[in-house]
N, C-alpha and C positions, 0 to 999 in steps of 0.2 A: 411798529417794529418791522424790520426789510424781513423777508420768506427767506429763507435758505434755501438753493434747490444742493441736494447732497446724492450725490454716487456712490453705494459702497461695491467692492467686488472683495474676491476674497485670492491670495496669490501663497504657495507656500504654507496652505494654512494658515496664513497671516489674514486680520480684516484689514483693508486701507480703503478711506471714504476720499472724496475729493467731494469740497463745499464751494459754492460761490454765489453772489448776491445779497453777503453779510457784511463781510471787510473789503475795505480801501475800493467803494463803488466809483470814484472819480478817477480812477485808474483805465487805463484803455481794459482790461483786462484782469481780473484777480482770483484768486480760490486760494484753499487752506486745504492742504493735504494732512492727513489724520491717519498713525498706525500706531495703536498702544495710547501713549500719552503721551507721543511729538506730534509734534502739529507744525508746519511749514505754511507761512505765507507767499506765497508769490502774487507778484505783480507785474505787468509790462505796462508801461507808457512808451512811443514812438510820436516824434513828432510829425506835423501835418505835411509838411514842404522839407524836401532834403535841401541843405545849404548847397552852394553853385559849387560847380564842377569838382564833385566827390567822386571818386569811380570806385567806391570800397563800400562795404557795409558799416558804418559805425555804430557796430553794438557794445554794449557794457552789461556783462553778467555780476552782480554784488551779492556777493551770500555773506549773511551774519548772522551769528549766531546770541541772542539778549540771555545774560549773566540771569535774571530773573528764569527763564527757562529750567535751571538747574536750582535755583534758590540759594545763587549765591551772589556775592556784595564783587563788583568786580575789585581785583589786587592791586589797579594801578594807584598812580599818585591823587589823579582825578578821582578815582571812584565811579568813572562810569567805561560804557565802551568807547571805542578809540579807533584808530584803524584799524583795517582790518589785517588780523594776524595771519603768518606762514599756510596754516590752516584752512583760514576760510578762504584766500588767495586759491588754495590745489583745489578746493568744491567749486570755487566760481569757473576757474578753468575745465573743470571736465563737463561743465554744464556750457560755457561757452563754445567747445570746441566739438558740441553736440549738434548745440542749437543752430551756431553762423552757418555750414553749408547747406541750412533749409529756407533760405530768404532768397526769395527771386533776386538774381544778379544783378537786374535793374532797378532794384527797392535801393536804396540811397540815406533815408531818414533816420536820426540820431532815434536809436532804439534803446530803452534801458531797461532790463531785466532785476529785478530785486526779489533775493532768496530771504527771509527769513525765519530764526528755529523762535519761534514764541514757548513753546513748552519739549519737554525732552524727558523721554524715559530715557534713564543710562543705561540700558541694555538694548538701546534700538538706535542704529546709526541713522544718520541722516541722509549722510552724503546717497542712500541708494535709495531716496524718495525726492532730492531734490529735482533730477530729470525731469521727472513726471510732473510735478509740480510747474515747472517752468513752461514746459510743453501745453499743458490744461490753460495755465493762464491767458498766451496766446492764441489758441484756437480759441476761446469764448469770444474775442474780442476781434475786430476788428483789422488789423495788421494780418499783412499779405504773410502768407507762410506756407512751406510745402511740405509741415508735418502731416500728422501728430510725430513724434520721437518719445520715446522713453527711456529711464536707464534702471538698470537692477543690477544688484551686486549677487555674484555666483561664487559661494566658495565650495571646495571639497575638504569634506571635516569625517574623519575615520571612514575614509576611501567612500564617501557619498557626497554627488551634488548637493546644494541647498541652496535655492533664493531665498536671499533678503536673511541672513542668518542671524542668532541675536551675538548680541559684541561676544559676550563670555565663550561662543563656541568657535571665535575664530583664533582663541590660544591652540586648537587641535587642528586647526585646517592648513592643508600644504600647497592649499589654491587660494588664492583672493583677489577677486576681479570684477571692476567696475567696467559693465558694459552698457553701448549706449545704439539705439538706432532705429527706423521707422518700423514700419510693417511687412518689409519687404528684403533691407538689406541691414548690417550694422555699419556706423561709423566712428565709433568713439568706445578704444580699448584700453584700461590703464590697471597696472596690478601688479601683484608680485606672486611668486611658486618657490616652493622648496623643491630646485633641481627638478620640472618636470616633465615631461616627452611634448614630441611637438602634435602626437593624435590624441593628448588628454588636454594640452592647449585648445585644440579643434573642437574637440565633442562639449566642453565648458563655456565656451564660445553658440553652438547649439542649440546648449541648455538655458541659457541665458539670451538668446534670439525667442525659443518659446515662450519666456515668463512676459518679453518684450510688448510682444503680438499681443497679451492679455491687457496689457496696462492702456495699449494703445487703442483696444474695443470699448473701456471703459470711459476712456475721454470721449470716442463718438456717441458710446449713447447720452453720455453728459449732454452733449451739447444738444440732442434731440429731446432730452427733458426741459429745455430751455426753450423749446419751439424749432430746434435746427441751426444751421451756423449761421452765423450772422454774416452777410455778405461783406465781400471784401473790397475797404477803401478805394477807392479809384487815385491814381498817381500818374504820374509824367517826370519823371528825376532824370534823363539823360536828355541831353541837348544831341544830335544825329547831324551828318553830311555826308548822305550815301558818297556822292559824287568824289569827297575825300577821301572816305576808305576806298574806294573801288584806287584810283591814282595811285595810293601807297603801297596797295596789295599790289598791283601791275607794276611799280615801278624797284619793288625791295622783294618781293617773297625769294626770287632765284639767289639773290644776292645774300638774305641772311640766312637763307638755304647751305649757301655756301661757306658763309661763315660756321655754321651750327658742323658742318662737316671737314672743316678741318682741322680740329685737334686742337684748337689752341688753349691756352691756358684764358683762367677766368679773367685777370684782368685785357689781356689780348681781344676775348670775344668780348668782352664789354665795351671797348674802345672800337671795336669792329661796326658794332651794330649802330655807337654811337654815329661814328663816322657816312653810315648810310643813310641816315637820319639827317645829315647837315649838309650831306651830297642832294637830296631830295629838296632840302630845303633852298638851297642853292641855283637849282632849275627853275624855280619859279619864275614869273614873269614880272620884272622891275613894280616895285610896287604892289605887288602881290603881300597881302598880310593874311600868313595863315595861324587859324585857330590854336594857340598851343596848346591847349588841354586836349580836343579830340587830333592832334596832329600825334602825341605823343600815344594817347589811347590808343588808335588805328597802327601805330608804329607796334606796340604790346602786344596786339591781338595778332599780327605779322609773325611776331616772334614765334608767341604759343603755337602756331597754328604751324611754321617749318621745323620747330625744334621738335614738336610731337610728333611730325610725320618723317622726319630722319631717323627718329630710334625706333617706331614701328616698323617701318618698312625696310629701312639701310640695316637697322638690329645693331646700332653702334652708338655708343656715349658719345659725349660732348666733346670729352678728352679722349676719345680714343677707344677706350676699350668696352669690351666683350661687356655683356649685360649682368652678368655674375663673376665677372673681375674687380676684386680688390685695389686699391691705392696702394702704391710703394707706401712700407711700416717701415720706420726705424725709432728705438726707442734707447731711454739710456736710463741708469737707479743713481741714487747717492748722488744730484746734480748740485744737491743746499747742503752745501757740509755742516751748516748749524740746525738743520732740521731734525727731527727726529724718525721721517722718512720722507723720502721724494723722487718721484720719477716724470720723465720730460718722455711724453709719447705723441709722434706726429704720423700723419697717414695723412698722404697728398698734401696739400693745403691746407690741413687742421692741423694744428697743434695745442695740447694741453703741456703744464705746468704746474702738475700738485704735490701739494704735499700734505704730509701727516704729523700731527701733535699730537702729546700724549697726553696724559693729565689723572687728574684724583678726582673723588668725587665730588670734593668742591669745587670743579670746573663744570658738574653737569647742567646740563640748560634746563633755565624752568621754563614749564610751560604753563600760561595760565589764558586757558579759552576754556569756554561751557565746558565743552565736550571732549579736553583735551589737555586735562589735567596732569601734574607731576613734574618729575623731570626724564630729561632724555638723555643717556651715555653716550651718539653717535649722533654725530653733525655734519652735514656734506653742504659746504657753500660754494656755489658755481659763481664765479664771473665773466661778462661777457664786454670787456672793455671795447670802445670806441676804432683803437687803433689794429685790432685784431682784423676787421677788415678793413683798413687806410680810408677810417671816416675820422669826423669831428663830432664829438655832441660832448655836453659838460656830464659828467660824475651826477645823477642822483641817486646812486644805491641800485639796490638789486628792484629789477620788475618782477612782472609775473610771472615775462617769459624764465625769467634766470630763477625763480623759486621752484619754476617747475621742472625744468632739467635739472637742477639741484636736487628734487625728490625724487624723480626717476633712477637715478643713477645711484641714491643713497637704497634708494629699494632694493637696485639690484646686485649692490655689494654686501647690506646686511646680511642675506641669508647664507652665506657663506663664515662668519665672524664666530670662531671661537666661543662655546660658553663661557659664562661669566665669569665663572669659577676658573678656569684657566685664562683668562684676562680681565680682568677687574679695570682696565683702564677708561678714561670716558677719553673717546677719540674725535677727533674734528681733522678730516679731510677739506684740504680746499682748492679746486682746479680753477687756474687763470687763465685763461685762453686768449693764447696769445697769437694767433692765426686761426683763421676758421673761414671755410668755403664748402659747407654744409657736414652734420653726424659730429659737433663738437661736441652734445653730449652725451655720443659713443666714445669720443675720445675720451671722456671725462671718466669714463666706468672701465677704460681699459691702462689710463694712467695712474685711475685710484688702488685699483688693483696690484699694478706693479709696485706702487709706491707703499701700499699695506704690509707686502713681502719685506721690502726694504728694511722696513720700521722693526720689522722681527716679529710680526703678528702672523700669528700658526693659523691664517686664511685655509677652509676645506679646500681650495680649488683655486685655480688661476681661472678669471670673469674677462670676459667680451664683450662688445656691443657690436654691432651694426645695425644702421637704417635702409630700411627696403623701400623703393619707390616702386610707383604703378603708372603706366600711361597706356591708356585705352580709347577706344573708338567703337561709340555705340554702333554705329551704321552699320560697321565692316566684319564686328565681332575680334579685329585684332587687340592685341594686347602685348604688354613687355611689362616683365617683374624686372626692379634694377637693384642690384645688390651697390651696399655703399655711397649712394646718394649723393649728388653735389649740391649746392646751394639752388644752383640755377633750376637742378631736377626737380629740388624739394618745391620750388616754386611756381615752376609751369608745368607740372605730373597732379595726381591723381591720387596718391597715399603715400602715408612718412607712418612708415612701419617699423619699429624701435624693438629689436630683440636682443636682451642680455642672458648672460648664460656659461655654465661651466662644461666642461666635457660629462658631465652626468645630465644636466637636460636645462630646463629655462627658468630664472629668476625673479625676470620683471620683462613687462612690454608696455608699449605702448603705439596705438594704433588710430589714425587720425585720416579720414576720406572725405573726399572732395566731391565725390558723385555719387551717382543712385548708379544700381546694378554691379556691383560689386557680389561676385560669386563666389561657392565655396572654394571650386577649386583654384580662384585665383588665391586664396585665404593658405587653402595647404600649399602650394607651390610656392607663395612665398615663405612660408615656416619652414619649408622642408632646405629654399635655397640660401637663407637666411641660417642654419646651421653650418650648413657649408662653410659660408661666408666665417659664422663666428670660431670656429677648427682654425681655418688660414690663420686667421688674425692671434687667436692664442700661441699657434704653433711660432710666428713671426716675434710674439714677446718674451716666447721662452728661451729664445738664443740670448735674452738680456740676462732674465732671469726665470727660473724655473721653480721653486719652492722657497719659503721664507727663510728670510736670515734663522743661519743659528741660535741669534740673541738678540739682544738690545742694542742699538747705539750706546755706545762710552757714558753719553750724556743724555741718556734719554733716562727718564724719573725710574726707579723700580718703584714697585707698590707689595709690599708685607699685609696679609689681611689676618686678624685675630678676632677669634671668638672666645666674647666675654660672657657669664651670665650677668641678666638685666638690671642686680644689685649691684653693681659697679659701675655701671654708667655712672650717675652719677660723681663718682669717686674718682672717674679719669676726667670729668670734665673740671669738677672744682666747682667750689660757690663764683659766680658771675664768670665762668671760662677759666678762674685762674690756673689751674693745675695743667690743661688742653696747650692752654697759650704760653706756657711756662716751658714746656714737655717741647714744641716748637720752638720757641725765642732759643733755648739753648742745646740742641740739637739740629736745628736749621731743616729739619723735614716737613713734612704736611699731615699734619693726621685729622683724621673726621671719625668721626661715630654715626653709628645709626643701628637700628634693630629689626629684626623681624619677628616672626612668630616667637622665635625659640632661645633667641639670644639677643648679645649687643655686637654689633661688628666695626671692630675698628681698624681702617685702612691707613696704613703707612706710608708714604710716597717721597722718594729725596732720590737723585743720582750720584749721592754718595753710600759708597757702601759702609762706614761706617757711622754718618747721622742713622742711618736706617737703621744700623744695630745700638746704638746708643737709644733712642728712641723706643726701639721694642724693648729694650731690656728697665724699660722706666715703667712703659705699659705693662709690662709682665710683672714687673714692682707693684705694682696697684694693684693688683687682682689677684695678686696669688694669696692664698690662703698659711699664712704660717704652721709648719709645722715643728712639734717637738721633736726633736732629735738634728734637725737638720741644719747646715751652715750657712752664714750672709755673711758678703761683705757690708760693713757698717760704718757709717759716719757717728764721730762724738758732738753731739752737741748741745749736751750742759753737764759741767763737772762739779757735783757735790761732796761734802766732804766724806760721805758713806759710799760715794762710788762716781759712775757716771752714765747719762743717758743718751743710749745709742740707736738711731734710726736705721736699722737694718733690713724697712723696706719702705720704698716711697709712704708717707704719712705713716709709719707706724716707729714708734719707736718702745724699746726696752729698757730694765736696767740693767746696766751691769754693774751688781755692787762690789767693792774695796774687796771682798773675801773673794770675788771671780775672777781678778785680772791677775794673776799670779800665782804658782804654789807655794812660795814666798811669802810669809807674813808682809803684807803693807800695813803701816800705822798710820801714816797720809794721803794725799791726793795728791798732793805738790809736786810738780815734776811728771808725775808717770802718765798721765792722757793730756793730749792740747788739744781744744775745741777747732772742729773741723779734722781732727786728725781720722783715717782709714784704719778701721779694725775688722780681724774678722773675727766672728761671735759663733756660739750654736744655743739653740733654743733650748733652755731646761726647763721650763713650764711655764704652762699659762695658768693664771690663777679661775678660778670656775666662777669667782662669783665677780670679780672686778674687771675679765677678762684684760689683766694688764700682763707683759711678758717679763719673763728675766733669761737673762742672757747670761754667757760664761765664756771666757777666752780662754781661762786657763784647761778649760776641758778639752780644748784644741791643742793642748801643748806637753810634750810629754812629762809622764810622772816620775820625778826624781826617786831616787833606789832611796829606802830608810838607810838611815845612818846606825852601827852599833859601838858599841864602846869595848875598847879590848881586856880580855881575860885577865883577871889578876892573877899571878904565877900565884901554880901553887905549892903551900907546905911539902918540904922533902918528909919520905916518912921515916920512921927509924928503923 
């Protein structure tokens, strides 16, 4: 039987052990993280030799979580797991975009990462044990890497920090943030806040750096219980020709120097630098056959190295401006006149395109993962087509990148959403981006937002986005924070800083660093100019619009919500649906039931205003309680020769006999009700022991005066 060697520390109060030497030993790299009763597998394998001319890292982070973990049978068709879901995609991402800027930049080999939840207490999330996990498994093993890193989740729950919180306390917490980063700086920010300041941003940030530092002592002495770190693989993955770069540098840096400072627009500079590229190429001497992979590499390294040193030192954008100026905004509402809301919001070279559906409860998404049960009322689907930068690629659905600007943007619009109670709708926003040259998924959170308005949803606040960039220089100690970010910036800078947010404080961020040394106060100068940024931008959407429509679109569904008690369920559904699906087929609305503690709740939905009252008045038929004294209108529907029986409320029906349909002696039936005919009835008792009712129309009808007979004259006297 393999030893285990096992670390526990203790964080939060909480124990968490990290084990290895048990599971998956044919692995580069493996341990099982343990807090409560989840238990997390990680693994790394990397292979030996990177393939030819790669100049990127190709790692793959895979988190899954096994149906067996929770002890349940998975829901699909298969019956087993599948790909992997919405969910495990956003854990593999904040664990990816943890782990990639700690891999020496000249490491190259196909690296893959595998998260697994083998066991799960439902009161202990995962997602803020997965970091550590992944980081432990690497450092055991072999594969270059410039961690450790860890990640921990920091909420504040009745105005107190807490690492690592258990699930049930984060219904009270107005912070929740997964942060990630070594021992020295953080990289990796994702989360959401109800409306909060940019110095409780900071000190949660802080507090969640401390708990870091712990996690990150623990893997070192791990790996000293082990005998020490294991030395690291020896590699060679980049092929080099000094003598090439030196030529390219000497014969382009002024040139795209140049280019990087004149203002042109993205595709102009892209054609620019092209262009310098096949001028160089040009020069060469007849016969000359240069390298394309390191010709193009050496050309890259050109770029980063004039475009970074134009915004430090010149203090000017790509496009021109100021380092905390905004992109010309113009936006517009009501673009889809069949929509139920939509607004068209462009800032520079981005442009979004979304819109807003409404719907009933039978529109809400099920969710069915371990850890991620139910359904969900609000849906935010980003897409990121091909043509929005003038590329080609085929349609396969959304990535990871579009799942996770998809959740960011949904973070940062939920906390603003009406309780239930005052909208009961299951909503699905979806932004098409249909131009984009960097912060579409600002744009995504400043279009969904208008477009919520649109729709007539009583949003607390108009929301913003902007992305903050960073470009620095260890040497010089200079630095530039860049408000609103371009493509080109987000790609040759230094942080993609994502803040959303209303005029009362911040929603959701996210925060993603490319280097070490990253300080506090580069952290608050960009919070602080990143408010700024998001003021302009709301202030520029409320000349569209400023507060929610008065009402609904014409044709957007209403929704009537009723409470039943539990003993009527039943009675509105009908044996196999009938009564549910009946109540629909001939009123044309939607209705659904469902219950909680205390009741049954059934929701009504149709954008017509009179299915919706035809509808409620059928449900209100079923559950109401008959009383004596009181009036229905009734239908006839069986005429006997003692009387006839009239249904005078959904499924119940009474008699009314020969002696109550008139003050008028009747002797027959013949003639005086026809089956199906409308009456109105009132209730004269219900009998106690048969509980059956009887009915009266003529007690509705007024009482004829008695008749008397006239005086016989009388005798004259004498």
């Amino acid at each position: 039987m393999s030893q285990a060697t096992i670390k526990t520390f203790e964080i939060g109060g909480k124990t968490i052990s990290i084990e290895t030497g048990r599971l998956a030993r044919q692995a580069d790299g493996a341990v099982v993280v343990k807090m409560g009763d989840t238990m997390i597998m990680a693994t790394v394998v990397s292979a030996k030799e990177a393939k030819e001319d790669v100049d990127f890292m190709p790692l793959t982070v895979d988190y899954q979580e096994k149906f067996a973990a929770v002890g349940r049978i998975p829901g699909s068709f298969h019956r087993r797991e599948a790909r992997l879901s919405d969910y495990e995609i956003l854990i593999s991402r904040i664990v990816d975009r943890a782990l990639r800027p700690l891999f020496p930049s000249d490491y190259h080999a196909d690296t893959q990462v595998a998260l697994t939840l083998i066991s799960s207490d439902q009161n202990i999330l995962p997602d803020a044990l997965v970091g550590l996990a992944a980081s432990a498994a690497i450092l055991v093993s072999d594969v270059p890497f410039n961690g450790p890193i860890s990640e921990v989740r920091v909420a504040r729950i009745d105005g107190k920090f807490i690492v690592n919180p258990y699930k049930d306390e984060l219904d009270r917490a107005d912070m929740d943030l997964i942060v990630a980063g070594t021992e020295k700086d953080l990289n990796m920010v994702e989360g959401e806040c109800q409306e909060v300041s940019e110095i409780d941003m900071l000190e949660a940030l802080k507090v969640a750096h401390e708990a870091i530092k712990l996690q990150i002592k623990a893997q070192w002495e791990l790996c000293e219980m082990l005998g020490g770190k294991k030395p690291v693989r020896t590699y060679n993955h980049e092929r080099s020709n000094p003598e090439l770069a030196a030529a390219i540098r000497e014969f382009s840096y002024d040139k795209i120097f140049a280019i990087a400072k004149s203002k042109a627009g993205k595709n102009e500079r892209s054609a620019g630098f092209k262009a310098v590229r096949e001028e160089f190429k040009a020069l060469q001497e007849e016969g000359t056959v240069l390298d394309k992979f390191l010709t193009n590499k050496y050309f890259h390294d050109v770029e980063y190295d004039a475009v970074r040193a134009m915004i430090m030192n010149d203090r000017q954008r790509l496009d021109g401006r100021n380092l905390d100026e905004i992109r010309p905004i113009w936006s517009e509402v009501g673009y889809l006149p069949a929509a139920h809301g939509s607004a068209l919001f462009t800032r520079g070279e981005t442009q979004s395109l979304t819109s807003v559906t409404l719907g009933s409860k039978l529109d809400e998404q099920l969710l069915d993962s371990p850890m991620l049960a139910g359904y969900s009322k609000l849906m935010l689907h980003y897409n990121f087509p091909s043509f929005s930068t003038g590329e080609t690629r085929p349609n396969r659905g959304p990535g990871r990148r579009e799942i996770g600007h998809g959740n960011l943007a949904l973070r940062g619009l939920k906390r603003v959403l009406p309780p239930l109670e005052e909208c009961p709708y299951t909503i699905r926003i979806v932004s098409d981006i249909l131009e984009s040259n960097g912060s579409s998924s600002m744009a995504t959170v400043c279009a969904g937002s208008l477009a919520l308005m649109d729709a007539g949803i009583k949003i607390t606040g108009a929301v913003s986005g902007i992305a903050m960039g960073l470009v620095s220089d260890d040497a010089t100690g200079k630095y530039a924070i860049l408000s609103d970010i371009l493509g080109d910036e987000d790609h040759l800078g230094d942080m993609d800083f994502k803040v959303i947010g209303t005029a009362k404080g911040i929603t959701a961020c996210q925060m993603d660093i490319k280097i070490n040394g990253l300080r506090w106060e580069m952290v608050e100068e960009a919070l602080n100019q990143a408010k700024a940024g998001r003021e302009h931008i709301r202030n520029e959407m409320s000349k569209t619009i400023s507060a929610a429509a008065d009402d609904l679109k014409p044709h957007s569904p209403r929704i009537e919500t009723l409470l039943i008690d539990k003993e009527f369920i039943g009675a509105v559904i009908g044996p196999g649906g009938k009564i549910i699906q009946g109540i629909q087929k001939e009123t044309g609305a939607t209705v659904s039931i469902s219950e909680n503690e205390k009741n049954g709740v059934v929701e009504i939905a149709s954008s017509n205003a009179d299915s919706l009252r035809r509808a409620m008045q059928m449900i209100k038929g079923i559950v109401a309680v008959p009383v004596v004294g009181d009036e229905y209108e009734g239908k006839v529907k069986n005429i006997m020769d003692f009387g006839a029986f009239v249904e005078f409320l959904p499924g119940k029906d009474g008699l009314l006999h020969i002696s109550e349909i008139s003050w008028n002696r009747i002797d027959k039936m013949d003639g005086v009700l026809e089956q199906g005919q409308t009456i109105k009835v009132k209730l004269i008792e219900v009998d106690k022991k048969t509980g059956k009712y009887r009915l009266s129309h003529k007690a509705l009808l007024p009482k004829p005066e008695p008749t008397t007979k006239p005086e016989a004259p009388k005798e004259p006297t004498a």
